[in-house]
C-alpha positions as CSV (number, residue, x, y, z in Angstrom):
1,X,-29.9,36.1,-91.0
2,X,-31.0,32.8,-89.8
3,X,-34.6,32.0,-90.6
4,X,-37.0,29.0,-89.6
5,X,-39.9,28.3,-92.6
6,X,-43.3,27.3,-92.4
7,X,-43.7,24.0,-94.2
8,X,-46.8,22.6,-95.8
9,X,-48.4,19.1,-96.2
10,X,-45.4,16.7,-97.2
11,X,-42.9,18.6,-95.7
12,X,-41.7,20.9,-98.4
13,X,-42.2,25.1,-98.0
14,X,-44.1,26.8,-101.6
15,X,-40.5,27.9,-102.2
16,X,-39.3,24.5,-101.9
17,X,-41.6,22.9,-103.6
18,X,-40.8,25.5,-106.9
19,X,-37.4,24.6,-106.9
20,X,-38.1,20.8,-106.8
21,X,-40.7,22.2,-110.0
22,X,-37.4,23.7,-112.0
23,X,-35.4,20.3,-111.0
24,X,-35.7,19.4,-115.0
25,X,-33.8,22.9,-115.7
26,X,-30.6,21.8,-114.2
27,X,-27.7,21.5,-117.1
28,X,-25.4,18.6,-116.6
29,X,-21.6,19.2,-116.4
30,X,-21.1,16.1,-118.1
31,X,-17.9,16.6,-120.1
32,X,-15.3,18.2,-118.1
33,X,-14.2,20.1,-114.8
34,X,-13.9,23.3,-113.0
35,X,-12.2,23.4,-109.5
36,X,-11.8,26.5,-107.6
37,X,-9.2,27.3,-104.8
38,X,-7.4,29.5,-102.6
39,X,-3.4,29.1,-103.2
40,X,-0.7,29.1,-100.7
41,X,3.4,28.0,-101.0
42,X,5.8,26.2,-98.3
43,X,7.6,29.7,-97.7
44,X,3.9,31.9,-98.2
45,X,5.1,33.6,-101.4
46,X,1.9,32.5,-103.3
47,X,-0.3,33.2,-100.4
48,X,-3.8,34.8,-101.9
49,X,-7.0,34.2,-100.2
50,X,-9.1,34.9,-103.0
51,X,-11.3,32.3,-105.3
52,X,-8.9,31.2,-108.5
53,X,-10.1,28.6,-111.1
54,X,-8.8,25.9,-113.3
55,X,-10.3,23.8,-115.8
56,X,-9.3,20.5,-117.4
57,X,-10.7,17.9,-119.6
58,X,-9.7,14.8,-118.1
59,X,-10.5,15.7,-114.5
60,X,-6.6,15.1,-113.1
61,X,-4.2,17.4,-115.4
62,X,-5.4,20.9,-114.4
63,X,-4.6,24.3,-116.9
64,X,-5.4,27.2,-114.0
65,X,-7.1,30.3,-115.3
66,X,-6.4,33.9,-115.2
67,X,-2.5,33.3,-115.2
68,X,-3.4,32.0,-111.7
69,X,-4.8,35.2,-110.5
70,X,-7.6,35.6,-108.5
71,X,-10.9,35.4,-110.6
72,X,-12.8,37.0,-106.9
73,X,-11.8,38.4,-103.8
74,X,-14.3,39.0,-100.3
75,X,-15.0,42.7,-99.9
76,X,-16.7,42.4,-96.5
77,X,-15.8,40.3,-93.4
78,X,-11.8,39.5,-93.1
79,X,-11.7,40.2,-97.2
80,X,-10.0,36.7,-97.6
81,X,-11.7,33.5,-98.5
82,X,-10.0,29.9,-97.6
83,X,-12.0,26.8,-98.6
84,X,-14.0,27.7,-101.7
85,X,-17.1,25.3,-103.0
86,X,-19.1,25.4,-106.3
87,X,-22.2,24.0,-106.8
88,X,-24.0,23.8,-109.6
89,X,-27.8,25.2,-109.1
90,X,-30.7,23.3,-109.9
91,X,-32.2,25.9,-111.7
92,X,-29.2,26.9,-113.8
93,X,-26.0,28.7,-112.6
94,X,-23.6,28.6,-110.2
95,X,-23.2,29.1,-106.4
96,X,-19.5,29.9,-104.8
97,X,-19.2,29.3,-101.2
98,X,-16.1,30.0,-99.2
99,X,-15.0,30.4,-95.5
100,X,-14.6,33.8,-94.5
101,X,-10.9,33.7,-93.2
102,X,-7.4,35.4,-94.5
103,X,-4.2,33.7,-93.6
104,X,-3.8,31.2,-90.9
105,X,-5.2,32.3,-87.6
106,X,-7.4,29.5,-86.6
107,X,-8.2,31.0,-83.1
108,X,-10.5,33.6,-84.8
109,X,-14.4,32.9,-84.3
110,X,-16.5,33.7,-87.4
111,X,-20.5,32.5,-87.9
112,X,-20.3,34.0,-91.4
113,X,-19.6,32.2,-94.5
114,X,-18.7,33.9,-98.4
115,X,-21.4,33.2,-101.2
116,X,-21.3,34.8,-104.6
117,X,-24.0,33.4,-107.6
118,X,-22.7,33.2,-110.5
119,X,-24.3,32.1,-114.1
120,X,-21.4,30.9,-115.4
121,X,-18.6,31.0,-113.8
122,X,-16.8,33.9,-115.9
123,X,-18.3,36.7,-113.6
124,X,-19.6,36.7,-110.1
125,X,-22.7,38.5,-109.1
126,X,-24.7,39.3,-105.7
127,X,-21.9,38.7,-103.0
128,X,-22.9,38.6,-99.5
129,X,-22.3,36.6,-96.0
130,X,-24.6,34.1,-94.7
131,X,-25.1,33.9,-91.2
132,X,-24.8,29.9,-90.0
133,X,-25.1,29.8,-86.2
134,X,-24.1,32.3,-83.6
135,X,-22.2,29.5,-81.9
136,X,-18.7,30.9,-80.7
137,X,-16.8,28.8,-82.8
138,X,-15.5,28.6,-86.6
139,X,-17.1,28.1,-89.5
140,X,-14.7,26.1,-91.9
141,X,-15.3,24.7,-95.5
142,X,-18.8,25.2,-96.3
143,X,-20.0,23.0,-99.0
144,X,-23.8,22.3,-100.0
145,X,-26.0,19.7,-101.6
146,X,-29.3,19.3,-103.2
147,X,-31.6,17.0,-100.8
148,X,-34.2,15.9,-103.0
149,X,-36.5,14.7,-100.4
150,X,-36.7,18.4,-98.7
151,X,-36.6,20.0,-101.6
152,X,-33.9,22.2,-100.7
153,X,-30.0,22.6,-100.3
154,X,-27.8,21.4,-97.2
155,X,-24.9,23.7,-96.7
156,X,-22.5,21.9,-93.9
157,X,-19.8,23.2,-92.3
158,X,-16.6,22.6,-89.4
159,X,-17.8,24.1,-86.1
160,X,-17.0,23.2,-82.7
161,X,-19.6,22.8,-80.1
162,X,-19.0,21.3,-76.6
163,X,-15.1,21.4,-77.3
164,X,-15.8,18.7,-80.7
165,X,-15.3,19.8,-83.8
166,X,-18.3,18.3,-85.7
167,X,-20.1,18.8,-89.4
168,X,-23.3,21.2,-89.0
169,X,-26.3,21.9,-91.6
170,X,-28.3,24.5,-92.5
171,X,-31.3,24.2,-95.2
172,X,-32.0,26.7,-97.7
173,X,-33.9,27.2,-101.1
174,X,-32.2,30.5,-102.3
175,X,-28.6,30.5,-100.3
176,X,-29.8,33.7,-99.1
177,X,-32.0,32.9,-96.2
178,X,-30.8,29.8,-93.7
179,X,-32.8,27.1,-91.6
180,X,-31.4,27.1,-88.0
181,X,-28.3,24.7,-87.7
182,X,-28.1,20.9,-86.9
183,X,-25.7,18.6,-86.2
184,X,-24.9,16.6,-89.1
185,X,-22.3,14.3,-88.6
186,X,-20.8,13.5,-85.4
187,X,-18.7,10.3,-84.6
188,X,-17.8,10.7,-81.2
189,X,-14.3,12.3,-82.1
190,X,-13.1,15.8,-83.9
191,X,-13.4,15.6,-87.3
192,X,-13.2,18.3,-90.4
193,X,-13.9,19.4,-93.6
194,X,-16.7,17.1,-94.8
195,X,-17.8,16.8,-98.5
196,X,-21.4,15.2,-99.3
197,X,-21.9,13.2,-102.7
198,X,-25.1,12.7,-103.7
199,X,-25.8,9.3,-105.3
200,X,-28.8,7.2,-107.0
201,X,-28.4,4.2,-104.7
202,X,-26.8,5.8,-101.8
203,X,-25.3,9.1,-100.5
204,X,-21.5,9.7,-99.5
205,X,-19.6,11.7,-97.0
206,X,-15.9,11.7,-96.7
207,X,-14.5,13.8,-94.2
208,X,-10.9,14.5,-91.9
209,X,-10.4,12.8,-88.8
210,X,-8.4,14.0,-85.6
211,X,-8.1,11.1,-84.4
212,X,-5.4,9.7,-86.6
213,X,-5.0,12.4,-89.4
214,X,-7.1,9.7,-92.3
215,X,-9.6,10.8,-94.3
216,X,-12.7,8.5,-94.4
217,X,-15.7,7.9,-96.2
218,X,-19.1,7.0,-94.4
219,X,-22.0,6.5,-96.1
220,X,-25.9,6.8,-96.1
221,X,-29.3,5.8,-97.8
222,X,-30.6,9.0,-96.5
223,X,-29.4,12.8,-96.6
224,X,-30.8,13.2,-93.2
225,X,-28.8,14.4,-90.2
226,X,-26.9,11.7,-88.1
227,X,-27.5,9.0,-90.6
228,X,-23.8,8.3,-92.0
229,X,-22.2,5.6,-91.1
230,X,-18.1,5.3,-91.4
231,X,-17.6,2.2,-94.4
232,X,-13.8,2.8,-95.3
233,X,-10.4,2.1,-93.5
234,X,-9.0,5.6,-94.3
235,X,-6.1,7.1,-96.5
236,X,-3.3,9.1,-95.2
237,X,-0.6,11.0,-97.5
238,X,1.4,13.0,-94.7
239,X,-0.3,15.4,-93.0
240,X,-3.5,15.8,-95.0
241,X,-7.3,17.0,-94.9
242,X,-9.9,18.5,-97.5
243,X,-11.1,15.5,-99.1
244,X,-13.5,15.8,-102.5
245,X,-14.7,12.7,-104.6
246,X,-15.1,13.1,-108.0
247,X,-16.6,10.7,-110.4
248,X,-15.0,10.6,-113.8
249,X,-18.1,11.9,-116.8
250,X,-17.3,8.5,-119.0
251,X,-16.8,5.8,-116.9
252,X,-17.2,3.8,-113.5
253,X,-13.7,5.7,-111.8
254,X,-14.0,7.7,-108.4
255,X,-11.0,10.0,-107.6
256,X,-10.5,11.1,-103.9
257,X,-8.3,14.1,-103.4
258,X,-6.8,15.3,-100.3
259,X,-4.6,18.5,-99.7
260,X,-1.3,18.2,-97.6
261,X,0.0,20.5,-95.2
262,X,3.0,19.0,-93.6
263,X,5.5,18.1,-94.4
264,X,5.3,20.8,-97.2
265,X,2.3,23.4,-97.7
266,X,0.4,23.3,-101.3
267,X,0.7,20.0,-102.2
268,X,-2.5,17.8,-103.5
269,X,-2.9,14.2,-103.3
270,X,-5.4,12.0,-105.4
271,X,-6.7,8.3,-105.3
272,X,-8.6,6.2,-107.5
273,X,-11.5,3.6,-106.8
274,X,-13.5,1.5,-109.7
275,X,-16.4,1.4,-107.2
276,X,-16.7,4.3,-104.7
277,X,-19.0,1.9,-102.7
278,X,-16.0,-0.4,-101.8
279,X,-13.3,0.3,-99.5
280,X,-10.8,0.1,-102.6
281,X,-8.9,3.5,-102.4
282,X,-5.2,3.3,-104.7
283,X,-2.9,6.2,-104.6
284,X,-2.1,7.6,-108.3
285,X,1.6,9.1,-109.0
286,X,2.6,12.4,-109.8
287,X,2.8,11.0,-113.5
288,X,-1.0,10.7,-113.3
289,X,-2.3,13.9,-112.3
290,X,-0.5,17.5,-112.1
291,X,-2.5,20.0,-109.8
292,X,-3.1,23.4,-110.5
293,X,0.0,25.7,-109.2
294,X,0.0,26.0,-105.7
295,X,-3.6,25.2,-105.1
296,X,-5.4,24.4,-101.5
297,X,-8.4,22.9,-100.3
298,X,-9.7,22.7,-103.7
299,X,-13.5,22.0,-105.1
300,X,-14.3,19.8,-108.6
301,X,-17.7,20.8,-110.2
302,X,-18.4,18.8,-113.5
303,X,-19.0,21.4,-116.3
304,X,-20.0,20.6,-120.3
305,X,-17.6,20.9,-123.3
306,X,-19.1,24.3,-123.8
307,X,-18.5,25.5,-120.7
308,X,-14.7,24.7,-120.9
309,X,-14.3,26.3,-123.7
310,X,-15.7,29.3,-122.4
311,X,-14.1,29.5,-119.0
312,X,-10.9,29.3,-121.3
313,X,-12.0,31.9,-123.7
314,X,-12.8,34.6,-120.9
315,X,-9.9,33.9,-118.6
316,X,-7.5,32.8,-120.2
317,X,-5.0,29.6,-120.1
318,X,-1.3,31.1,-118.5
319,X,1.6,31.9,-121.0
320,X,4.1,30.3,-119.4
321,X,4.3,26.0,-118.5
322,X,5.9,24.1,-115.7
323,X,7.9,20.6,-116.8
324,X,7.5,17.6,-114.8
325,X,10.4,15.1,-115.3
326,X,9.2,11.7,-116.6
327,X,10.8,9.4,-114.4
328,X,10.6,11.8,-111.5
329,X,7.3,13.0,-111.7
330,X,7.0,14.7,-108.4
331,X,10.4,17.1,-109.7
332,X,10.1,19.8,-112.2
333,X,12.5,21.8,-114.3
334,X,13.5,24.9,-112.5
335,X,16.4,27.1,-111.6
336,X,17.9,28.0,-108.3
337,X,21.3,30.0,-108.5
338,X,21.0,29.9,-112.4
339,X,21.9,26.2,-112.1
340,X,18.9,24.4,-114.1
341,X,17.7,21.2,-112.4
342,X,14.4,19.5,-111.2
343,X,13.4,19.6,-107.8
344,X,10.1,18.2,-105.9
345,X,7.4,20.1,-105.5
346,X,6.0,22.6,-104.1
347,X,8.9,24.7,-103.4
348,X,9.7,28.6,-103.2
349,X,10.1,30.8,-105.0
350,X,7.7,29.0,-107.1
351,X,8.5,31.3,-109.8
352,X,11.5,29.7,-110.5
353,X,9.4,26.4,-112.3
354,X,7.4,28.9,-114.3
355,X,8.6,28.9,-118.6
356,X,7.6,30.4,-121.3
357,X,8.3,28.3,-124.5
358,X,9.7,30.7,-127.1
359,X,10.9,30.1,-131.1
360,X,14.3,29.4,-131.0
361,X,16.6,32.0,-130.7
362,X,18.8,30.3,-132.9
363,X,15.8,28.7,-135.1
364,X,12.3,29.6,-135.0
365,X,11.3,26.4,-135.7
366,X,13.4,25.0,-132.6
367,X,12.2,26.4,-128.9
368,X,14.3,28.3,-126.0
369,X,12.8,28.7,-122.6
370,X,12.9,32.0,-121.1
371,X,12.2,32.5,-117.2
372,X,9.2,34.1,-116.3
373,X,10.5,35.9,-113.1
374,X,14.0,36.4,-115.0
375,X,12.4,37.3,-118.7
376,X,15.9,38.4,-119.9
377,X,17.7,34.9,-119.2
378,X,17.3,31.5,-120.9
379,X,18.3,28.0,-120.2
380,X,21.6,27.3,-122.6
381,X,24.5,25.0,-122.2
382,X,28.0,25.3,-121.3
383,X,30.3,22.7,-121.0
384,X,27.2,20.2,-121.2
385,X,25.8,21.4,-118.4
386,X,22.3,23.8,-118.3
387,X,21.9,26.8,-116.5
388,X,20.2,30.1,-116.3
389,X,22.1,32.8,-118.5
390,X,21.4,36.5,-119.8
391,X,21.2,36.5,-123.7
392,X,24.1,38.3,-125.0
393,X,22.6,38.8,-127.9
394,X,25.7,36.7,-129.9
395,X,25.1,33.9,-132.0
396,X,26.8,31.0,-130.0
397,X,24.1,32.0,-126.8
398,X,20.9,31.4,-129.4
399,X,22.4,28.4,-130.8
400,X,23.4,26.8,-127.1
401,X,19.7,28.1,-125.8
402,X,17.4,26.4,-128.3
403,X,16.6,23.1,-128.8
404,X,14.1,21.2,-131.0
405,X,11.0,19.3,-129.5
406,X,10.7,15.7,-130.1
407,X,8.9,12.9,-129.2
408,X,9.5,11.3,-125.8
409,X,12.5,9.3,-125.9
410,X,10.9,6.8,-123.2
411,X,7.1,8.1,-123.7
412,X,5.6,8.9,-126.9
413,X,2.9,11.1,-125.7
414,X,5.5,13.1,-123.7
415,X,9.0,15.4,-124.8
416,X,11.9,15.3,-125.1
417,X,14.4,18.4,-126.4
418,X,17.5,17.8,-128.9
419,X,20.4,19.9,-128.4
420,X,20.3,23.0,-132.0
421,X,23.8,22.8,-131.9
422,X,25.3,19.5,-130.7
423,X,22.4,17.3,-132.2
424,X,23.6,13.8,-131.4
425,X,22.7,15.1,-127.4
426,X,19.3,15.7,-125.6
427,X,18.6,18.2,-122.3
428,X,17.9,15.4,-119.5
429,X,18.5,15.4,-115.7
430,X,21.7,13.6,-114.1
431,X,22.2,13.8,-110.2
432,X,19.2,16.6,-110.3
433,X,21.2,18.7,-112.8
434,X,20.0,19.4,-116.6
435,X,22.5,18.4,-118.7
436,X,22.8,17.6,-123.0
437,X,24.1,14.4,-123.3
438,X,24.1,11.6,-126.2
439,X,21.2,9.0,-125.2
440,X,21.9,5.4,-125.5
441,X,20.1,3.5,-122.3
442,X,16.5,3.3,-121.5
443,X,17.4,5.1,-117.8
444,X,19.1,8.0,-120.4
445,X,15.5,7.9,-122.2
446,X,13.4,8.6,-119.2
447,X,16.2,11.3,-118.0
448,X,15.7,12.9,-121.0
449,X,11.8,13.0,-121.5
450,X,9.8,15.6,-120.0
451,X,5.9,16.3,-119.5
452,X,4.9,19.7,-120.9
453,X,1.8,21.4,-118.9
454,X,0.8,23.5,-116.0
């Protein structure tokens, strides 16, 4: 239900001005990250509009929650979200916000957007739909902000009005009841899926533009409606959109992530900046960051050390890993055919990349990596050459299916795997196939070392 308040003298309503009284009560996430997101695959296997979580210490290598199951799924409207936001509350706890859509028909008009509270992220309370406008349009990746000056919340949102798509704003204390929408941000061209950064000096927005496909940043010493102004040149990573900018907790280092849609679907990209007030945008490699499993549209709320550790504790991390190649960081380990080999992500069936690390069949001290979506084969050798196998139970399969974790022949910090049976050789990649072979060069070190995660 849209509602207009009565303010009083300086602007802010009695509601308002109790939040801005609570302000002090607001915790910090100062020493790590939650991001939340819908998930989708090139060939729609992992296609599941529902909010899923991920957590991660650093702020770029993600470990999703749940076994990446949904951690909350819509009951009313189209029961699918796309788009999901969290903000932490000034006054403690969480707010989820999502677009009320399931699947990919973007034809259909909706007014209504998803919002759940939630004190801490490990259950979700008092869902409902918030009416924005009653425009006949869209209403696309809601997001929100705390705008001192009112004393309230901005939630903005994608809606098209006049035939341009442009970024609206309704004001709210409670994110139950809404101010009557405004135009936010409108550049004289279509633009998409703004995301608002609140800072001491001045404010951000970064958003998608039609125009060219680039996401930009503008910027503004105000929160007020119409007052950014575009500041950046624009980055571009195929066909791409959702940005988010996320300062790192420890240091003066800006990440801007976009999510791709074209050529492939469920890919995210990421750049860096040592001043988010400069137009100084670097891409980062696949060797930098890994994203949660096929994750969209994603949303980055900073969350303490104790908060982590709880979102961990009550969810779960998954029981299986994906393996990223180390000189091929974009490829990871995975079978097709029962041949093993690495191939760039995202890809279908996704399952295929998906390993649980076991003891050793032949050694429990060594490892052997079973396939989650075929738990009664393992990778072994034959011939020198890796592939996807039943376990006949005999003792030449265990000792050609485990192999001992090492050190990272090229990187330290990384793995690499030495052959249980034919020690002098190590599992690396040759022409895209996973092979054991003796390692003598530094390009047989990097084929052989491997990045262990999610």
């Amino acid at each position: 239900m849209l509602q207009r308040r009565t303010f009083l003298a300086g602007g802010l309503s009695a509601a308002a001005l109790a939040v801005t009284a609570r302000t002090a009560a607001a915790a910090p996430g100062d020493s790590a990250y939650v991001m939340g997101y819908f998930t989708e695959s090139p060939n729609r296997v992992a296609d599941r509009y529902a909010l899923h979580l991920a957590v991660s210490a650093d702020g770029l290598n993600w470990t999703p929650l749940n076994q990446g199951n949904p951690v909350a799924t819509p009951t009313a409207g189209t029961r699918g979200l796309r788009d999901p936001f969290i903000l932490r509350k000034q006054t403690g706890g969480f707010v989820v916000l999502a677009t009320d859509l399931t699947g990919t028909d973007f034809t259909r008009q909706n007014q209504y957007i998803h919002a759940w509270d939630s004190a801490d992220l490990r259950s979700f309370t008092n869902y409902r739909r918030l009416k924005m406008h009653s425009m006949p349009t869209h209403t696309w990746a809601p997001e929100a902000f705390w705008d001192a000056a009112r004393g309230q919340y901005g939630i903005i949102y994608s809606a098209n009005s006049g035939g341009r798509d442009g970024i609206w704003v309704n004001y709210t204390t409670d994110f139950v009841t809404v101010s009557a929408p405004q135009l936010f941000f409108d550049p004289g061209f279509n633009v998409l899926d703004a995301t608002v950064h609140v800072g001491s000096g001045a404010n951000y927005l970064y958003y998608k533009s039609f125009s060219d496909g680039r996401l930009y940043g503008a910027r503004s010493a105000t929160l007020n409606p119409r007052g950014f102004t575009t500041y950046t040149a624009g980055v571009v990573s195929g066909g791409i959109e959702a940005p988010i900018v996320v300062k790192a907790h420890d240091r003066n280092e800006w990440w801007l992530w976009g999510d791709s849609f074209s050529p492939v679907n469920g890919e995210l990209y990421a750049w860096r900046s040592g001043n988010v007030a400069t137009d100084s945008w670097t891409p980062l490699t696949k060797a930098q960051y890994t994203q949660p499993l096929n994750a969209k549209h994603p949303t980055i709320c900073g969350i303490t050390a104790t908060e982590h550790a709880n979102l961990i504790s009550r969810w779960g991390a998954p029981t299986w890993n994906r393996i990223k190649s180390h000189n091929h960081p974009d490829h990871l380990v995975r079978h097709a055919d029962n041949a093993a080999r690495i191939d760039p992500y995202p890809f279908d069936p996704y399952q295929d990349s998906l390993w649980q690390l076991v003891p050793g069949l032949a050694a429990s001290s060594g490892v052997s990596f079973r396939s989650v979506n075929f738990p009664d084969r393992y990778l072994r050798h034959s011939g020198y050459v890796v592939g996807l196998a039943a376990d006949d139970g005999s003792a030449a399969f265990a000792a050609d299916a485990t192999f001992h974790r090492v050190a990272g022949l090229a990187d330290g910090s990384r793995a690499s795997f030495r052959s249980h049976n034919f020690p002098d050789r190590h599992l690396r990649h040759a022409n895209h196939l996973l092979r054991i072979d003796p390692v003598s060069t530094a390009t047989d070190r990097a084929d052989a070392t491997f990045h262990v995660g999610y």
